[in-house]
N, C-alpha and C positions, 0 to 999 in steps of 0.2 A: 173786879171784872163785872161789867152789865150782863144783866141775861134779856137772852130774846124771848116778848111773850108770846107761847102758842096754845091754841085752844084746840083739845080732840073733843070733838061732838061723836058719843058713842049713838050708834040705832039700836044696839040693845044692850039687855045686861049680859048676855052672854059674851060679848065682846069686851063690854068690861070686865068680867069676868077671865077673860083668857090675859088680857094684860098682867091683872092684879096677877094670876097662875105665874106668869112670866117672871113679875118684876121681884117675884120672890128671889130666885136665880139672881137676882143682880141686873136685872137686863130684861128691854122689852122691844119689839120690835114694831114700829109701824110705816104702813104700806102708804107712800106715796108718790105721784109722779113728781113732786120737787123737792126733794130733801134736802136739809140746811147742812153746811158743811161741818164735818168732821170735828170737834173741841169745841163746839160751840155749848155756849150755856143757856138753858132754857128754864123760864117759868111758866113748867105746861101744866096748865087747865084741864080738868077731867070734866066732864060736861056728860052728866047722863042722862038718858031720855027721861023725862016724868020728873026730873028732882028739879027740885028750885033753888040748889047750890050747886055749886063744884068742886073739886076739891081742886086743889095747887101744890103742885109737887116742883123742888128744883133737881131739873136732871141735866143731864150732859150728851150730847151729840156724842156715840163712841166711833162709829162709822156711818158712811153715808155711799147709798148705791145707785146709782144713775143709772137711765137707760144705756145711754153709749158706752158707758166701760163696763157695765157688766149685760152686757146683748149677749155675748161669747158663750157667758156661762149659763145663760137664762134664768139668772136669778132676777126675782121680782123688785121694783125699784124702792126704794124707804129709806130708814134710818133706825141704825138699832142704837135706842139710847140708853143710859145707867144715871143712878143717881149721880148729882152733882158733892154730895158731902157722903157720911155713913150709908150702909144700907137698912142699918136696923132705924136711923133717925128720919129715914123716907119713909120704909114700910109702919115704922109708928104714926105718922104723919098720917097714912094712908086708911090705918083703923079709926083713927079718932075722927075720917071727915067720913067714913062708912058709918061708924058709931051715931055720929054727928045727924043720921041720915037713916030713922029707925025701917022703914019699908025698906030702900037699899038691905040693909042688915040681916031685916029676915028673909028677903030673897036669896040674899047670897049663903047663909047659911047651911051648911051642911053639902056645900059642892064640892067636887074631885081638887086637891089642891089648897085647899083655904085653912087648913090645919093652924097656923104658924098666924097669919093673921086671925082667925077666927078669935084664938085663943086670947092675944090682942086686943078685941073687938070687945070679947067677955069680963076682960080684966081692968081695963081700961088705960090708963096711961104709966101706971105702977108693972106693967106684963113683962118679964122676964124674959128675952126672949130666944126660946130654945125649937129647934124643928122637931115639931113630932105630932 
């Protein structure tokens, strides 16, 4: 199956940051007024402010929430996506382009949440990986 490519341009790290929090869960959500349908496969671009790379993750459209069908419930419009294969083979993906990316690293270092990656991050691509 093709994947569609899409590029998040973060404004700060803090927002990256709430992702990466997320995607640990298996699932991250993001906000926008056109969100791609449902089963879709994607090769999304992490794009952070200040870095001169990206990382690329492949994930998966799990649902998709439009203005018109969900106006009723007033939930915000976006797409919550999950990885497209493992979660631990994303979230490794995920340390080694932080890794990859030494300022990112020690920014993110030591935030609410990063336990699981972090440790990840320290160990390198050998990291075992256990929540704690």
């Amino acid at each position: 199956m093709e994947a569609t490519a899409l590029k998040l341009r973060y404004r700060s790290i803090d927002q990256f940051a709430e992702h990466r929090r997320q995607l640990k869960s298996g699932r991250m959500r993001i906000l926008t007024e056109m969100p791609i349908p449902a089963k879709t496969r994607l090769l999304l671009a992490l794009i952070l402010p200040d870095a001169a790379r990206q990382i690329t993750l492949e994930m998966e459209v799990l649902e998709a929430m439009d203005r018109r069908r969900d106006a009723a419930r007033q939930k915000p419009c976006g797409m919550m996506l999950g990885p497209a294969g493992e979660l631990d083979a994303t979230l490794r993906t995920l340390a080694q382009g932080i890794r990859a990316t030494p300022d990112l690293a020690a920014t993110l270092a030591g935030r609410p949440g990063t336990g699981l990656i972090q440790k990840m991050i320290d160990r390198g691509s050998r990291a075992r990986l256990s929540d704690g």
